[in-house]
Z-matrix of the N, CA and C atoms (Angstrom, degrees):
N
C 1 1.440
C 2 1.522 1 108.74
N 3 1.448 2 107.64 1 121.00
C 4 1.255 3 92.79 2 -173.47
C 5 2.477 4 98.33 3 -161.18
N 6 1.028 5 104.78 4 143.00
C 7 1.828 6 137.04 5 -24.91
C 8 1.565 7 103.99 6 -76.31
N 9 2.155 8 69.65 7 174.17
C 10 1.906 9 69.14 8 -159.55
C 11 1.665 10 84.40 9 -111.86
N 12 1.535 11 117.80 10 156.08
C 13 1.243 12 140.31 11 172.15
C 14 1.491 13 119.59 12 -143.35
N 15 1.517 14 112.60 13 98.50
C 16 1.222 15 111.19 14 -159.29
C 17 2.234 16 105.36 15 -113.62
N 18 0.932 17 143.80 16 102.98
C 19 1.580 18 136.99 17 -164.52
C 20 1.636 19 107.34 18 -97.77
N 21 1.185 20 98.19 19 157.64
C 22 1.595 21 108.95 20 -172.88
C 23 1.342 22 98.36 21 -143.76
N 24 1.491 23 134.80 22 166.29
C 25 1.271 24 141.30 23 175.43
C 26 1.558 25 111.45 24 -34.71
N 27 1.359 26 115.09 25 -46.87
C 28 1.181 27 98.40 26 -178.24
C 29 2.037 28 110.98 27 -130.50
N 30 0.909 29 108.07 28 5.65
C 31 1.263 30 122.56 29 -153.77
C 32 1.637 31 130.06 30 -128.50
N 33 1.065 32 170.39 31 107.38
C 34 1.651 33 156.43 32 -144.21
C 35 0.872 34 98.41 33 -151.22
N 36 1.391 35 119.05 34 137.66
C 37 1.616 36 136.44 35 138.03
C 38 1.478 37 107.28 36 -52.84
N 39 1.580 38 96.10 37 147.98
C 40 1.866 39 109.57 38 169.58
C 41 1.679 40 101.25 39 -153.74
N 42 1.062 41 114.50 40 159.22
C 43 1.322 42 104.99 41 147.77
C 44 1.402 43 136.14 42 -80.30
N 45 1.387 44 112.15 43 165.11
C 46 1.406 45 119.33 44 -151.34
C 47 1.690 46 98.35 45 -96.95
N 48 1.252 47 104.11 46 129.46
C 49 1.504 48 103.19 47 174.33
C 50 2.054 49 111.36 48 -114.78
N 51 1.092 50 87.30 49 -168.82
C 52 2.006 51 91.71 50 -173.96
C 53 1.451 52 94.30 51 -68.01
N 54 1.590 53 126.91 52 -51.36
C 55 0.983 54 99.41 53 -177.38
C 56 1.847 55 159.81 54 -64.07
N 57 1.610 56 89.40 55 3.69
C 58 1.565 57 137.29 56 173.61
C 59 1.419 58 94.38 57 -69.08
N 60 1.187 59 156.96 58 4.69
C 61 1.193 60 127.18 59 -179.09
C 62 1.493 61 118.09 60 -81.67
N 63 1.222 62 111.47 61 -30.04
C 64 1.595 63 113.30 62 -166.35
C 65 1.689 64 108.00 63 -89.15
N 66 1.350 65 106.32 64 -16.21
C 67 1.699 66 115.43 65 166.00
C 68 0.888 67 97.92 66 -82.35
N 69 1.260 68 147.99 67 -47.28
C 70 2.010 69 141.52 68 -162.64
C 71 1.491 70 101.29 69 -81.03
N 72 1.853 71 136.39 70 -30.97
C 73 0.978 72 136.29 71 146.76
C 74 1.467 73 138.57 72 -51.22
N 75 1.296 74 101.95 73 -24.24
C 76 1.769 75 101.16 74 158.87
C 77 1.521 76 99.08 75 -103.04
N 78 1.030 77 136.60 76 48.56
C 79 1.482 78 128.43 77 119.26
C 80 1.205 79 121.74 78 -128.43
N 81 1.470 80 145.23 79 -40.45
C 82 1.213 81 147.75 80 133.67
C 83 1.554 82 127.52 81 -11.52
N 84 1.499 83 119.03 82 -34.60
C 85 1.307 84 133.91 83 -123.07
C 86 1.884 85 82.27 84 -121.19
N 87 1.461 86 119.99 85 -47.60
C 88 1.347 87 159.23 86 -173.06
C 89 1.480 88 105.63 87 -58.42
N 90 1.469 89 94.46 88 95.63
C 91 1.719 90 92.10 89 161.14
C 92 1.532 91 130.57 90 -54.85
N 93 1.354 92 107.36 91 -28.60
C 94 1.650 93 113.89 92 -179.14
C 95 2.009 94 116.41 93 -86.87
N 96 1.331 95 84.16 94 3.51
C 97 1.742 96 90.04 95 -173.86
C 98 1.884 97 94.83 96 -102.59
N 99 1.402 98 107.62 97 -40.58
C 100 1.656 99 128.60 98 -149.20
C 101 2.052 100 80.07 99 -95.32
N 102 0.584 101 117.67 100 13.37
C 103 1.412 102 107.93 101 -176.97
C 104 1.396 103 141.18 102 -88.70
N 105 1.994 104 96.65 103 -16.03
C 106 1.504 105 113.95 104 145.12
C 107 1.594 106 109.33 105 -116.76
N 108 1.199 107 114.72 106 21.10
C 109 1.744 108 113.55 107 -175.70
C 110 1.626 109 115.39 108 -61.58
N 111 1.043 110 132.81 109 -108.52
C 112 1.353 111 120.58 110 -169.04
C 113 2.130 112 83.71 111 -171.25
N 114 1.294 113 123.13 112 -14.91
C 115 1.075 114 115.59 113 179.49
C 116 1.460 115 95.52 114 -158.33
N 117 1.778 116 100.44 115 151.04
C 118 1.684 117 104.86 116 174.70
C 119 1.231 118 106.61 117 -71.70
N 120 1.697 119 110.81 118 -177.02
C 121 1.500 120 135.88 119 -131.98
C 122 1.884 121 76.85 120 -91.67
N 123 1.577 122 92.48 121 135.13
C 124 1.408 123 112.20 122 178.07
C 125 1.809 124 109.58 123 -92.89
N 126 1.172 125 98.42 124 142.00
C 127 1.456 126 117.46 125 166.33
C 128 1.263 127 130.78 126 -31.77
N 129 1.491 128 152.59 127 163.96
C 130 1.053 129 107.32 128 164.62
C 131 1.675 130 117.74 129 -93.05
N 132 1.615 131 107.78 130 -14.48
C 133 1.201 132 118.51 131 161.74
C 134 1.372 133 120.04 132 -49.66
N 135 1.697 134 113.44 133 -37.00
C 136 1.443 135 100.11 134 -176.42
C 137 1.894 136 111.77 135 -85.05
N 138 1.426 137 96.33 136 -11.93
C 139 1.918 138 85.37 137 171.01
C 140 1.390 139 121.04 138 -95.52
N 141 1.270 140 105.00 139 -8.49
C 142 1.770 141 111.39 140 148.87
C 143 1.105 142 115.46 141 -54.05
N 144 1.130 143 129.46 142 -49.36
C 145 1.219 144 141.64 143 168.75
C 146 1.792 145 133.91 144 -41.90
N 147 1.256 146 85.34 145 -51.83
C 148 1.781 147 116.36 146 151.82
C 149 1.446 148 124.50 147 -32.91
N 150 1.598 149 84.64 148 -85.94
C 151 1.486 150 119.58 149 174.91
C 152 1.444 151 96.17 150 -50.82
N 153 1.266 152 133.51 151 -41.39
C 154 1.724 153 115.32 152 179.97
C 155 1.486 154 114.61 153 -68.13
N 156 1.285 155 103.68 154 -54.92
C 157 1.648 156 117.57 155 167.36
C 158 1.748 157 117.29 156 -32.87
N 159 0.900 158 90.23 157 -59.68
C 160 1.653 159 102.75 158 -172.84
C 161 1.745 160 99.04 159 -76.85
N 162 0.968 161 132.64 160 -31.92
C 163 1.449 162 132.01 161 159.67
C 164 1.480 163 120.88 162 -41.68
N 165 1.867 164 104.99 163 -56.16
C 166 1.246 165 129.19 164 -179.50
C 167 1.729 166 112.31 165 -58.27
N 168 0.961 167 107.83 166 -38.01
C 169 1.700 168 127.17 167 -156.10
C 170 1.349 169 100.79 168 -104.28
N 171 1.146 170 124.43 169 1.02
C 172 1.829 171 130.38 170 179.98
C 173 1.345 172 103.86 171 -82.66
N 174 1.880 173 134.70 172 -35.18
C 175 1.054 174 127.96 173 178.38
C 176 1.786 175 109.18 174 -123.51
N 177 1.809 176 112.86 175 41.10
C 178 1.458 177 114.35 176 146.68
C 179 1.579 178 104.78 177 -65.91
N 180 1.918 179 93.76 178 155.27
C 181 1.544 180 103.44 179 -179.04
C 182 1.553 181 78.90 180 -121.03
N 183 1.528 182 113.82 181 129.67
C 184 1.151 183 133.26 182 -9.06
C 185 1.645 184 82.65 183 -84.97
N 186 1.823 185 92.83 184 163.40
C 187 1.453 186 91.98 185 163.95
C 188 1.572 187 108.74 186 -117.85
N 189 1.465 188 90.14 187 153.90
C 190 1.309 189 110.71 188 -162.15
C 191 1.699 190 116.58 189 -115.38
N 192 1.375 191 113.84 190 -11.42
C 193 1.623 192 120.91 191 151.78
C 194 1.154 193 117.92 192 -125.34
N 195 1.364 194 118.00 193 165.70
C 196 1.436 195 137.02 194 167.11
C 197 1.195 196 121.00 195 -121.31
N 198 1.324 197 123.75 196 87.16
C 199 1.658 198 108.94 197 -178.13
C 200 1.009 199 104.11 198 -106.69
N 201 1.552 200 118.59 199 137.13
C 202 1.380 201 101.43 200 -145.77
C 203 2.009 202 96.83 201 -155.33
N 204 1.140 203 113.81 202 148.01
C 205 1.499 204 111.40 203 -165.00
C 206 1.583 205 104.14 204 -100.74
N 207 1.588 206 100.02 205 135.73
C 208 1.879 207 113.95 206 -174.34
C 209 1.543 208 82.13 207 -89.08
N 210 1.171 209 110.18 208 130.77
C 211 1.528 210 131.91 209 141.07
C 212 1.205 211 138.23 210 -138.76
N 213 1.289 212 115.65 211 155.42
C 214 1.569 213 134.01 212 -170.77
C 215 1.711 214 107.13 213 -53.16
N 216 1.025 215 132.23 214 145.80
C 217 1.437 216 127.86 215 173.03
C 218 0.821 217 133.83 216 -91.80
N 219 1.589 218 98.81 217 -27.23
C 220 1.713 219 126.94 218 167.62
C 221 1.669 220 108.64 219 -60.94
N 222 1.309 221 109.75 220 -42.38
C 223 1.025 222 89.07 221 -157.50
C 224 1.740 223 112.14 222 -150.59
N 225 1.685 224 97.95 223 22.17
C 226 1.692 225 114.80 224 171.83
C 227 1.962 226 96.85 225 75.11
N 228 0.886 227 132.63 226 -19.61
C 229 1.730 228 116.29 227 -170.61
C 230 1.121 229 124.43 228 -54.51
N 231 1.173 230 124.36 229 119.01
C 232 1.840 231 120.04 230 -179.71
C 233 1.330 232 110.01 231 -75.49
N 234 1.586 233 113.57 232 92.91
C 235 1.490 234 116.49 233 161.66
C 236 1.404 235 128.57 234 -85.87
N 237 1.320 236 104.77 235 4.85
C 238 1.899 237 105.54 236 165.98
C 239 1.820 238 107.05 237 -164.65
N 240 1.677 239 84.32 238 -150.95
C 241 1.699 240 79.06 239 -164.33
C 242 1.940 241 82.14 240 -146.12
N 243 1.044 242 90.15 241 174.80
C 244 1.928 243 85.40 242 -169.34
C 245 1.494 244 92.97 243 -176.99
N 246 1.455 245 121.89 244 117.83
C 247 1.647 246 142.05 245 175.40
C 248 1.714 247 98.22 246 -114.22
N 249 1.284 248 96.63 247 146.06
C 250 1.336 249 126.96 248 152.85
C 251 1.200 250 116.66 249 -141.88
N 252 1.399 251 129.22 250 132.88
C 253 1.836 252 140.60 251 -148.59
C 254 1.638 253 82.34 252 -149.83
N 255 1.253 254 104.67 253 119.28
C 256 1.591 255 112.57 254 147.71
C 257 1.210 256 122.05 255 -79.10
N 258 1.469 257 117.05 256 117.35
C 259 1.517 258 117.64 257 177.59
C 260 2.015 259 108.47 258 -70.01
N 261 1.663 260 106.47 259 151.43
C 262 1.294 261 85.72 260 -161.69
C 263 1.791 262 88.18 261 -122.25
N 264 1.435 263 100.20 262 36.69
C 265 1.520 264 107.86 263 -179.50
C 266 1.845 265 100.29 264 -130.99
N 267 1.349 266 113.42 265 8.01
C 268 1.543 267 131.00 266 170.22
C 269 1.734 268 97.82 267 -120.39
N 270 1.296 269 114.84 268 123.97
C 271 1.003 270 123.46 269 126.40
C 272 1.491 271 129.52 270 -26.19
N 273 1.810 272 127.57 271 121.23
C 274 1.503 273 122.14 272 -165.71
C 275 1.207 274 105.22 273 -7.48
N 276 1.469 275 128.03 274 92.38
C 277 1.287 276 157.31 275 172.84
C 278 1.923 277 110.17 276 -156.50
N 279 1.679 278 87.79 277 130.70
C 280 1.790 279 83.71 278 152.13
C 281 1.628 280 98.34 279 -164.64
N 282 1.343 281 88.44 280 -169.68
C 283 1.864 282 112.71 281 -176.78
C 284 1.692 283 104.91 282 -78.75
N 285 1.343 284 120.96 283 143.56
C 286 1.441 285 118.83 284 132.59
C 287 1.059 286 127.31 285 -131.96
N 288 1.653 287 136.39 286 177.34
C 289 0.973 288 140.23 287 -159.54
C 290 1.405 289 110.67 288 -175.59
N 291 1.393 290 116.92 289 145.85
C 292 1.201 291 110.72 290 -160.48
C 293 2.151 292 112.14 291 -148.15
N 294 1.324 293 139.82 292 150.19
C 295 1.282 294 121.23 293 -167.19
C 296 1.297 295 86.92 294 -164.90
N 297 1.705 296 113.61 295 126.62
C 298 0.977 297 120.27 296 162.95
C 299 1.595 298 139.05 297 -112.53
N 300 1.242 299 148.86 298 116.67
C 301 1.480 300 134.32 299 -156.27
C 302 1.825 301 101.62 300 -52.01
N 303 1.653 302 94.91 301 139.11
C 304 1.297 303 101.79 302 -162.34
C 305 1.844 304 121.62 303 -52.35
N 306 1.597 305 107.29 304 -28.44
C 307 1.265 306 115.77 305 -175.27
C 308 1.451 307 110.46 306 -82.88
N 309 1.012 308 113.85 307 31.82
C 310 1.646 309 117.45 308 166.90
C 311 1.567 310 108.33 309 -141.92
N 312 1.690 311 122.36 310 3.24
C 313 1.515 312 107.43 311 159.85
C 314 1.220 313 119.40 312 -75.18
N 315 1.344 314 124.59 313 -176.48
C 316 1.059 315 156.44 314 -156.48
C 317 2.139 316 110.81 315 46.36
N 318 1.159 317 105.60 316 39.87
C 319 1.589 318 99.87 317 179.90
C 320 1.157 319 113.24 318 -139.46
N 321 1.668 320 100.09 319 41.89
C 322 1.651 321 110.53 320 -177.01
C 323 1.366 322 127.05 321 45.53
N 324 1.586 323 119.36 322 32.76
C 325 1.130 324 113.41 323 158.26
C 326 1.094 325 130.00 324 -102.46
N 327 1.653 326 130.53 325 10.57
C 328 1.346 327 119.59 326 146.93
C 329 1.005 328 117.70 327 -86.67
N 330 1.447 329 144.49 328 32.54
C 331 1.196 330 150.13 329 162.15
C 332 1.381 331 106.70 330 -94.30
N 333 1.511 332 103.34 331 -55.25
C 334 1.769 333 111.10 332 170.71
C 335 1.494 334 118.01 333 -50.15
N 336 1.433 335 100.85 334 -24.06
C 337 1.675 336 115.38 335 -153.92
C 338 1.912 337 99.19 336 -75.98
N 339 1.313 338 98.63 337 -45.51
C 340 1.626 339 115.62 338 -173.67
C 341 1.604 340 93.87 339 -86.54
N 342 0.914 341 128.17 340 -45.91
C 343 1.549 342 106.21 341 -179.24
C 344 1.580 343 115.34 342 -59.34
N 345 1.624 344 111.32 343 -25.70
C 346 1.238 345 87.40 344 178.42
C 347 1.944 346 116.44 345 -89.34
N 348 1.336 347 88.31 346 -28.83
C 349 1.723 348 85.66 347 155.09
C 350 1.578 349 133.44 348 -43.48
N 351 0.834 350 107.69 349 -54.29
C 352 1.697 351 126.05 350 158.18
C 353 1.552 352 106.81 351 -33.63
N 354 1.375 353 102.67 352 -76.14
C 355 1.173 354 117.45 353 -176.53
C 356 1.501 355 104.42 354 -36.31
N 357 1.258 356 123.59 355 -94.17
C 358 1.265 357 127.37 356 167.08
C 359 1.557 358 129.51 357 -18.15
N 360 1.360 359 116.55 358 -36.31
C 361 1.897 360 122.96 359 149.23
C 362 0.977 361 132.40 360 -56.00
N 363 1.535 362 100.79 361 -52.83
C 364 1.963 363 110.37 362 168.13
C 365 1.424 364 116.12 363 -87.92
N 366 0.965 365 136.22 364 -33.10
C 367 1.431 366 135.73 365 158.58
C 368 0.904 367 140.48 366 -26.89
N 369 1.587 368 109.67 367 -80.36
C 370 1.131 369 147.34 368 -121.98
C 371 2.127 370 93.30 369 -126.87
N 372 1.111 371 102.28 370 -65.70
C 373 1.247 372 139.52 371 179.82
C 374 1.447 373 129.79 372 -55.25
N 375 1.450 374 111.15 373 -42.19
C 376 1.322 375 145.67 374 175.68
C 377 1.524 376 85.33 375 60.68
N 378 1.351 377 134.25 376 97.55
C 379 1.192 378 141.13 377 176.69
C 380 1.453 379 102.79 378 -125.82
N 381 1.906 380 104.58 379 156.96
C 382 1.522 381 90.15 380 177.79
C 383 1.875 382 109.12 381 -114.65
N 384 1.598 383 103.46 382 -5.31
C 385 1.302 384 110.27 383 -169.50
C 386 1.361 385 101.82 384 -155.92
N 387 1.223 386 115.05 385 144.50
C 388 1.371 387 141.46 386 -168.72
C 389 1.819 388 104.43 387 -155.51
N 390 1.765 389 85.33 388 122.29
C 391 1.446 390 100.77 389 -179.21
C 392 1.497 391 97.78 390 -146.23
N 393 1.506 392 97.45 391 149.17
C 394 1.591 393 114.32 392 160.53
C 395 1.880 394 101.91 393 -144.42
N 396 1.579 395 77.48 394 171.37
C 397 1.680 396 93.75 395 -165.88
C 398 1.631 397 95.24 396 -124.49
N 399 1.497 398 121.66 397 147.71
C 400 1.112 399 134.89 398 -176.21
C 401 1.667 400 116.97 399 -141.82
N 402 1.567 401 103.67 400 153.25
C 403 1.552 402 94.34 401 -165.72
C 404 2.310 403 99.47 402 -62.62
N 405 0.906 404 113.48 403 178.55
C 406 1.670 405 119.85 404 179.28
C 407 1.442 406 84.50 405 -90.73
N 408 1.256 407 158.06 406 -48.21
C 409 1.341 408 141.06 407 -171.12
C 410 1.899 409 117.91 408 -70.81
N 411 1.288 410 102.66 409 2.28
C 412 1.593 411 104.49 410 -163.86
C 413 1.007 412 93.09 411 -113.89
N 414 1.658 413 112.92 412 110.31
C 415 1.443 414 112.59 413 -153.43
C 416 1.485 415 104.04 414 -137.80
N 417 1.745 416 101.39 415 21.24
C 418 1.868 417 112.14 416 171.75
C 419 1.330 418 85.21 417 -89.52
N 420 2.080 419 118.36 418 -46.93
C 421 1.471 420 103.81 419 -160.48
C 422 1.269 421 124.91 420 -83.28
N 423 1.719 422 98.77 421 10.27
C 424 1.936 423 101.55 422 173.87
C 425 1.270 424 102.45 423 -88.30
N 426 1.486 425 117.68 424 -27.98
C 427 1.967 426 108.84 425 172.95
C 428 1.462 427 103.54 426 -77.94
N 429 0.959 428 94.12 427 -37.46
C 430 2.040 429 78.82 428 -178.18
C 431 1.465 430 109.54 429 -65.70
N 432 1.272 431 136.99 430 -48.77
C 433 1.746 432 125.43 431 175.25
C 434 1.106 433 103.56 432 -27.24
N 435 2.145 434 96.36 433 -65.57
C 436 1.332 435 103.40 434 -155.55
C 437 1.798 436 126.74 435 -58.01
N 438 1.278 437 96.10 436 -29.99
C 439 1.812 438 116.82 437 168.20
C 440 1.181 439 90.06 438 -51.15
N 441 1.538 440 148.77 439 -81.18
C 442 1.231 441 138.29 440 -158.03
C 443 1.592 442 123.02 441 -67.98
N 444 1.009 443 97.51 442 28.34
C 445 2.049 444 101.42 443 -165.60
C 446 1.522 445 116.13 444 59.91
N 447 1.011 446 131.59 445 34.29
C 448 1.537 447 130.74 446 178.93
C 449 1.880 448 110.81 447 -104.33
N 450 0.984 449 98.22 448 122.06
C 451 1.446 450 103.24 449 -153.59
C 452 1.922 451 95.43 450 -98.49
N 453 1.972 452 93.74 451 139.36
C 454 1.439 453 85.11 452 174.29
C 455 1.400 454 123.66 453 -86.61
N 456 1.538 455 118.69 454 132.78
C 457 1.550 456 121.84 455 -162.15
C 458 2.091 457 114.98 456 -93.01
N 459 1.412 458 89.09 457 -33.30
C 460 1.697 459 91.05 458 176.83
C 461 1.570 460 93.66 459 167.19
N 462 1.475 461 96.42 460 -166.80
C 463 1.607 462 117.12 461 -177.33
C 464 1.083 463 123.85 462 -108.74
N 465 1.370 464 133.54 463 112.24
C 466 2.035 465 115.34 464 174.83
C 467 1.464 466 95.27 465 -91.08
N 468 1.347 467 109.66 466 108.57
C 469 1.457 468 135.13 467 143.42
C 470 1.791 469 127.85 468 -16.28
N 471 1.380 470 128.00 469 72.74
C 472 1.039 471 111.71 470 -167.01
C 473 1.166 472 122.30 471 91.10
N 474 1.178 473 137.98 472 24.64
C 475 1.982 474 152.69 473 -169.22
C 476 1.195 475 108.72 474 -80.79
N 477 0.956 476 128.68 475 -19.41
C 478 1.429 477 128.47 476 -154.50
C 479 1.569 478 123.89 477 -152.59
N 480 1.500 479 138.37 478 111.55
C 481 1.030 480 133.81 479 -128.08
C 482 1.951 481 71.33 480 -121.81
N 483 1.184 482 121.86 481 129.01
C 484 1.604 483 111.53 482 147.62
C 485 1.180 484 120.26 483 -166.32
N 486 1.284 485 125.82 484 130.52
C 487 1.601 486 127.53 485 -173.70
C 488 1.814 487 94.60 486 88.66
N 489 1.304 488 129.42 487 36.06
C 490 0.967 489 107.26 488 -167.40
C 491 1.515 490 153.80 489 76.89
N 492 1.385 491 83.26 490 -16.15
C 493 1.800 492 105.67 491 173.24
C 494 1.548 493 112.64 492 -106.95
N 495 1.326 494 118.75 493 176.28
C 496 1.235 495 116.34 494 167.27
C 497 1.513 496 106.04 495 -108.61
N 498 1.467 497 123.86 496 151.29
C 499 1.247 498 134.79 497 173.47
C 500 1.460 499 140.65 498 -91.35
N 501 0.987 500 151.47 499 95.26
C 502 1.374 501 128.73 500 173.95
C 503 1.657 502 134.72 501 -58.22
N 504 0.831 503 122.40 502 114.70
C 505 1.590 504 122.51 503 178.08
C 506 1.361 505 124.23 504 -79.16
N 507 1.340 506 115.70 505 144.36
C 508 1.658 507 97.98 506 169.77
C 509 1.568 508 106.92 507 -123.44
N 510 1.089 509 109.71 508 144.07
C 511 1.827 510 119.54 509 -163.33
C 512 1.929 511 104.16 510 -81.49
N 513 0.801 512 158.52 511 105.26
C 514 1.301 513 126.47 512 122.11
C 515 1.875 514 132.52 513 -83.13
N 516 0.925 515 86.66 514 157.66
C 517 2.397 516 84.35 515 -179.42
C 518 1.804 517 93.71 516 -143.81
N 519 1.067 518 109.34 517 -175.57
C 520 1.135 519 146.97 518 168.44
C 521 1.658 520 115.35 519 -149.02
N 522 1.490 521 95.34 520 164.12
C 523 1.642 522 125.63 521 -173.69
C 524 1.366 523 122.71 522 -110.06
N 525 1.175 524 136.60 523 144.31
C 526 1.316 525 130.46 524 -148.14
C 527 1.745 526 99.10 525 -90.21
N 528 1.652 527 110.60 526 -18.19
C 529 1.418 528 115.24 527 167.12
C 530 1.540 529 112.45 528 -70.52
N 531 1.248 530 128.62 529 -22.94
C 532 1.359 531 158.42 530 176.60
C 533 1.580 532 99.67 531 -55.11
N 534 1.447 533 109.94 532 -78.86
C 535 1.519 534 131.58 533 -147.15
C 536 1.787 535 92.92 534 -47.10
N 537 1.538 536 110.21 535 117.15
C 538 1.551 537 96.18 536 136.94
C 539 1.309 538 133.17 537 -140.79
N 540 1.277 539 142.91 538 141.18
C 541 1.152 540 160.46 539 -108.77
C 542 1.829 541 86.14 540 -98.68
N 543 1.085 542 100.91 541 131.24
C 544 1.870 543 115.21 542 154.48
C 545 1.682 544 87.78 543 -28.20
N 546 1.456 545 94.90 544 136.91
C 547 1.389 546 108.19 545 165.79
C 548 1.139 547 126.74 546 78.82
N 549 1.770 548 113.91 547 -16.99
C 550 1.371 549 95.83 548 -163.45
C 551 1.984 550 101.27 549 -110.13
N 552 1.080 551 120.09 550 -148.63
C 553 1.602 552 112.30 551 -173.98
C 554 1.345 553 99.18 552 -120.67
């Protein structure tokens, strides 16, 4: 599916173009954003890098990620970044994940941010499961799953190597019997 443009009350998916680099670098780039991520604050060379990748990989057949840019509706600004990857060892199943530049949390838009991800899995996608994993200390993005009905499933032990240490993750997903849409009951 390609491209994808998905809107929410205040917020839309788009795809990410070259000129996205220096918006995907102040969150990527950002020690205070990257601080429960899964890897430290990237370069800006290395999210150029990204941003090309994920450019490149927007029109594989089949495609198998979405990396995909959160913006304002009002007014086009890329305040985050938002993937969905079909795992191809799950049955219509995949990962998401989601990061927003720090001066736009707390105003419920990673809640908006994953619903519209969602949206786009169960929708769009015909998916039956959607999961992401989060550090155990990141405890805006355990209310935000949980705000979206994504239920926590357990812990992977050691998932995540960063700063030298290893990490533990904690899983939540949802079910496509699960998913319901902003607004509805």
């Amino acid at each position: 599916m390609y491209p994808v443009r998905r809107s929410g009350t205040r917020l839309g998916l788009r795809e990410l173009v070259h000129e996205d680099v220096d918006a995907v670098f102040a969150v990527y780039g950002s020690p205070e954003a990257t601080e429960h991520l899964s890897f430290e604050p990237r370069t800006r060379e290395q999210v150029a890098q990204i941003v090309a990748r994920s450019i490149a990989s927007a029109t594989a057949t089949p495609r198998a990620e979405y990396a995909l840019a959160v913006v304002r509706r009002d007014t086009g600004e890329l305040v985050g970044f938002g993937r969905l990857a079909t795992d191809p060892h799950q049955q219509r199943g995949a990962t998401m994940g989601f990061a927003l530049r720090p001066d736009a949390w707390g105003r419920g838009y990673g809640v908006e941010s994953v619903r519209l991800l969602l949206g786009l899995g169960f929708e769009d996608l015909d998916l039956h499961r959607v999961w992401g994993a989060r550090s155990p200390l990141n405890e805006a993005s355990a209310r935000t799953m949980a705000a979206v009905g994504m239920v926590e499933e357990g812990m992977i032990r050691e998932h995540v190597r960063k700063a030298g240490r290893w990490r533990d993750s904690v899983v939540h997903a949802i079910l496509d019997r699960e998913w319901r849409p902003a607004g509805t009951a």
